[in-house]
C-alpha positions in Angstrom: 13.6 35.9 43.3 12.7 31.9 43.3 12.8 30.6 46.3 15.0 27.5 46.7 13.0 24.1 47.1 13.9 23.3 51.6 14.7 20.4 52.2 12.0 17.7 52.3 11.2 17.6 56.1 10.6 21.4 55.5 8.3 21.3 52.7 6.0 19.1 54.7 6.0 21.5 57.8 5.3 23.9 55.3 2.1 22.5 53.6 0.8 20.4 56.5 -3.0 20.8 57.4 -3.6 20.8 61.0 -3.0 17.0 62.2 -6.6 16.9 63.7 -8.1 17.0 60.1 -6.6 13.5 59.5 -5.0 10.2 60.3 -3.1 7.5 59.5 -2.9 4.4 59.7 0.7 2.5 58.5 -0.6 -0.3 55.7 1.3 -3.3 54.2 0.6 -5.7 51.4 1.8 -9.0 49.8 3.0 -8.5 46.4 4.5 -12.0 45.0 5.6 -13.0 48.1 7.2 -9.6 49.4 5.7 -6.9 51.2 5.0 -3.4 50.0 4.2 -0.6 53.2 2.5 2.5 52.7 0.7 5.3 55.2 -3.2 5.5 54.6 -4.2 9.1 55.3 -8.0 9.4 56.2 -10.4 12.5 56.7 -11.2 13.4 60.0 -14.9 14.6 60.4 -15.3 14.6 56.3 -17.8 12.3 54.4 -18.2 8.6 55.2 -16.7 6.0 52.8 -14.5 8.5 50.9 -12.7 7.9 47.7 -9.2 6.7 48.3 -6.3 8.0 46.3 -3.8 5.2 45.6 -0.2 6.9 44.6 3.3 5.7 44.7 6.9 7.9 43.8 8.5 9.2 40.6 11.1 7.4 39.1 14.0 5.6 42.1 12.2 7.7 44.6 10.4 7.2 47.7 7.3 7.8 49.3 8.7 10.4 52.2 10.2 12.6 49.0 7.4 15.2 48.6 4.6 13.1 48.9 3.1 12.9 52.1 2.5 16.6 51.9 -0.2 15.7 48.3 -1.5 13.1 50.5 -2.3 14.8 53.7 -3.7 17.8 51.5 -6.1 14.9 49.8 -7.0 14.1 53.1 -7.5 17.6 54.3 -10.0 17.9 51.7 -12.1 14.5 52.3 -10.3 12.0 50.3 -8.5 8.8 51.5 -4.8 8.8 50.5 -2.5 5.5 50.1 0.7 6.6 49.1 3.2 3.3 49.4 6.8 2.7 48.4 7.5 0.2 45.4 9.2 -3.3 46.2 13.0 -2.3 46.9 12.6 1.2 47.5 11.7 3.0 51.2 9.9 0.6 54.0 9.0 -2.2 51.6 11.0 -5.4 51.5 13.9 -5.5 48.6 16.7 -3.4 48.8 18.1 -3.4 44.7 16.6 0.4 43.9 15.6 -1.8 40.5 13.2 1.1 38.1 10.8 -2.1 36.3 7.5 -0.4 35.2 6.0 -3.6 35.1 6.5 -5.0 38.6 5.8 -1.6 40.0 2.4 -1.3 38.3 1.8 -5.0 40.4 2.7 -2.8 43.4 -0.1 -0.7 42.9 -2.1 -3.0 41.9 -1.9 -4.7 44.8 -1.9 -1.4 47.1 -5.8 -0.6 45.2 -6.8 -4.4 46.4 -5.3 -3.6 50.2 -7.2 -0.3 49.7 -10.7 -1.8 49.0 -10.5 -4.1 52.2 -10.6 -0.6 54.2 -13.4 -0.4 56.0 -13.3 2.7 56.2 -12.7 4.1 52.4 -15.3 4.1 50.3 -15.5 2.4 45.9 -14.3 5.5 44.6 -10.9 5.0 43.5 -8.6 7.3 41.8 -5.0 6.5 40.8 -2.8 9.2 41.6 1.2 9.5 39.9 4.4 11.8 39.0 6.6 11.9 36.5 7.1 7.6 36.0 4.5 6.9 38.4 2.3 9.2 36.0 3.1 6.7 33.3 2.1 3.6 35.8 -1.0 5.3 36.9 -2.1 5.4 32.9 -1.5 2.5 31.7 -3.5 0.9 34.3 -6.0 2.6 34.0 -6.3 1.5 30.4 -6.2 -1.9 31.4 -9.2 -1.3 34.1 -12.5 -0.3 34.6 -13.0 0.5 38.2 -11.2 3.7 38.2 -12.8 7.1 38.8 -10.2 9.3 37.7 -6.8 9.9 37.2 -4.1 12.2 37.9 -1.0 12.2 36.3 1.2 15.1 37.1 4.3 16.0 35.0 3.8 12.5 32.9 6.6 10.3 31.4 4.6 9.7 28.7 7.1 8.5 26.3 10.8 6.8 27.0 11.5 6.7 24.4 11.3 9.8 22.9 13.2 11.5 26.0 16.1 8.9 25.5 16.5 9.9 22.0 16.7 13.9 23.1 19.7 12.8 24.8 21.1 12.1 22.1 22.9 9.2 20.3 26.1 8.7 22.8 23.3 8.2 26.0 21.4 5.5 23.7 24.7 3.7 23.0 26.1 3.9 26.3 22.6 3.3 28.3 22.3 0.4 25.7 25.3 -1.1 26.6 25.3 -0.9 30.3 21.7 -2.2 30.5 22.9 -5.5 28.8 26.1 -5.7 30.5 24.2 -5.3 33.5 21.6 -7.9 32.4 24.0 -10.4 31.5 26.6 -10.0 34.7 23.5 -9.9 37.2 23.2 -13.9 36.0 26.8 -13.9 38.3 26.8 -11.9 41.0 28.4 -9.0 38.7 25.9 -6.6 37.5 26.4 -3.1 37.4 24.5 0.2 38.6 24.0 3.8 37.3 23.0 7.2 39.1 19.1 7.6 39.3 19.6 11.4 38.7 23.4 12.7 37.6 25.2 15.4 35.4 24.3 16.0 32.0 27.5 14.2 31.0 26.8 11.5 33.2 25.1 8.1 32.4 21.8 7.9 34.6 18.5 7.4 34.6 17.8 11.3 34.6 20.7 14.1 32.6 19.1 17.1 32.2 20.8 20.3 32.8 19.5 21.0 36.5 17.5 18.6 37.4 20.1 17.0 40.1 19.7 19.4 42.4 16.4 19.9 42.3 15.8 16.0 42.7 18.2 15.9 45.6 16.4 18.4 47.1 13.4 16.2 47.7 15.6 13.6 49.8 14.7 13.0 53.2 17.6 13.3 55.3 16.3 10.3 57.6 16.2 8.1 54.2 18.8 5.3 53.4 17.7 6.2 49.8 21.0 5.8 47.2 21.7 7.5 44.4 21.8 4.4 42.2 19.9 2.0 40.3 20.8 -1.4 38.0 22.1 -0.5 34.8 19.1 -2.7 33.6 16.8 -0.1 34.7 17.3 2.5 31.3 16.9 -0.4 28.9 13.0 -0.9 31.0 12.5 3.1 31.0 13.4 3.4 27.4 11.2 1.0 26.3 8.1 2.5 28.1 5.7 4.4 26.2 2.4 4.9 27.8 1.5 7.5 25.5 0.6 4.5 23.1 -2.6 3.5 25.6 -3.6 6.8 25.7 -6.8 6.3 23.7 -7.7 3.1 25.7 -8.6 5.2 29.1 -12.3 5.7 30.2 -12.0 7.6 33.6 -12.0 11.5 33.5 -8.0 12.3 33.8 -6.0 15.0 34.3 -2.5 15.8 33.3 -0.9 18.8 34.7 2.3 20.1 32.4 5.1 21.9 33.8 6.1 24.6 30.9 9.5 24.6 32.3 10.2 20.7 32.5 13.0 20.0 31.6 12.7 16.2 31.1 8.8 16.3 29.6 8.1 18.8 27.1 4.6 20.8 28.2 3.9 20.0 24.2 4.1 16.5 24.4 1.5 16.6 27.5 -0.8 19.0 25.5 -0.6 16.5 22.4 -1.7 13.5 25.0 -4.9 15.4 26.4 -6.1 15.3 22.9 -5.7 11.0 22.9 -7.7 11.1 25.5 -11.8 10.8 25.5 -12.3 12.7 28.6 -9.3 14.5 29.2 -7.9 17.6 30.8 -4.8 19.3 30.3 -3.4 22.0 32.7 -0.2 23.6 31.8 1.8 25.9 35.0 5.0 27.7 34.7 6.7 24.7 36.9 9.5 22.3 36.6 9.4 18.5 36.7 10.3 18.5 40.7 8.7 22.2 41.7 5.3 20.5 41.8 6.5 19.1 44.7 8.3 21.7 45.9 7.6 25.8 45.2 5.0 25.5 42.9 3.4 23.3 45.3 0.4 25.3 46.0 -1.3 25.8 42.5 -0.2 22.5 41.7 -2.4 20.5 44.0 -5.1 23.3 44.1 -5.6 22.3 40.1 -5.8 19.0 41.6 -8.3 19.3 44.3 -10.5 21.5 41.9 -10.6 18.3 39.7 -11.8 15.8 41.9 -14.8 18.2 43.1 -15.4 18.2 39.6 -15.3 14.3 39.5 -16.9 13.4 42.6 
């Protein structure tokens, strides 16, 4: 029988080290004028100067979805963790929900400069993502050279490609919303979509199943809506890290979910072989259960990279 994902709150209780192996410390950071906040998780009694893990949410999600539970286990195991929420989403500043790969690849960008002024991390640095913050955590890691490693589990690798699977109605009607939306935001009059709805449904994520098991990961304290500007699939759609594949230097890891629903396993296998020092890790998972029941074997592939690593 497969045990239903608890509700977030749960999940935590359920994977949390004892609180004496850690800390934290609440962080914020000046992105364009606004301010990101995150939770800096440190080892308690582990090796001076760790690495830091810098991580951020899947796509429309926020930091207390899952998360803290792969950060305090990073801790557990001697590694600083910054996991932050994007502009607009969780505690940072911004409210609009708005999915832009760009400006959320400044955020962490910004969150690895905060990081580094830490006295108390160390100049390993390893960027950490899921699902779209996979995709984030890839491409800037082509475009740098002071990162250690990567993780990227369940990656969007390619919009593209996944808007395409849903077939020619979602392209025209996604289409036609985002530019709607573009246009009537100039006024006062844009428009917003779901972040995760039906399979008949125009959002950001359709496929059968995956509603649930998204909502799932909601905090119950979280102001989190389900909703995001139209705008947001025309900037998803258009994203294809799997073309900067080739361009990444740092040992990297991508762990595939054979039961995704939204990234074929295939399609994660094909992208180990882009990459020069790459490892691919397939798991009978779905795109949320890393988070959630398959939690354990998950981040255990995950610790048992970075000793490899570091």
């Amino acid at each position: 029988m497969t045990r239903r994902h608890p509700v977030n709150r749960a999940q935590r209780r359920l994977h949390r080290p004892p609180r004496e192996r850690f800390a934290t410390r609440e962080i914020a950071f000046d992105v364009d004028g606004e301010t990101c906040r995150g939770t800096l998780y440190l080892p308690g009694g582990g090796p001076e100067d760790p690495p830091v893990v810098v991580m951020a949410p899947g796509l429309g999600a926020e930091r207390s979805f899952g998360y803290p539970a792969v950060a305090e286990r990073f801790a557990d195991a001697g590694y600083a963790a910054l996991c932050f929420d994007y502009r607009g989403f969780g505690a940072s500043d911004g409210d609009a929900q708005a999915v832009h790969p760009e400006r959320q690849r400044d955020d962490y960008a910004a969150a690895i400069d905060r990081a580094r002024r830490v006295d108390a991390v160390g100049s390993g640095l390893v960027l950490w993502g899921s699902s779209l913050s996979a995709a984030h955590v890839l491409t800037l890691a082509a475009d740098r050279r002071d990162v250690d490693a990567v993780i990227g589990l369940v990656p969007m690798l390619d919009g593209r490609a996944i808007a395409r699977r849903r077939g020619a109605r979602y392209l025209l009607r996604s289409g036609v919303a985002g530019v709607r939306d573009l246009i009537g935001a100039r006024f006062g009059r844009g428009r917003t979509v779901p972040i995760v709805g039906d399979a008949a449904d125009l959002a950001a994520i359709t496929e059968p199943g995956t509603k649930r098991k998204y909502l799932d990961l909601v905090d119950r304290d979280s102001r989190w809506r389900n909703e995001t500007p139209a705008r947001s699939l025309l900037r998803v759609a258009t994203y294809r890290p799997v073309e900067r594949l080739a361009e990444i230097r740092a040992p990297t890891l991508l762990v595939a979910g054979t039961d995704d629903e939204i990234v074929e396993s295939e399609s994660v296998t094909d992208a180990g072989e882009a990459l020069s020092r790459g490892t691919v890790v397939s798991m009978p998972a779905d795109h949320f259960s890393v988070l959630g029941e398959d939690f354990e074997p998950a981040v255990g592939h995950q610790l048992s990279f970075l000793r490899d690593v570091f």
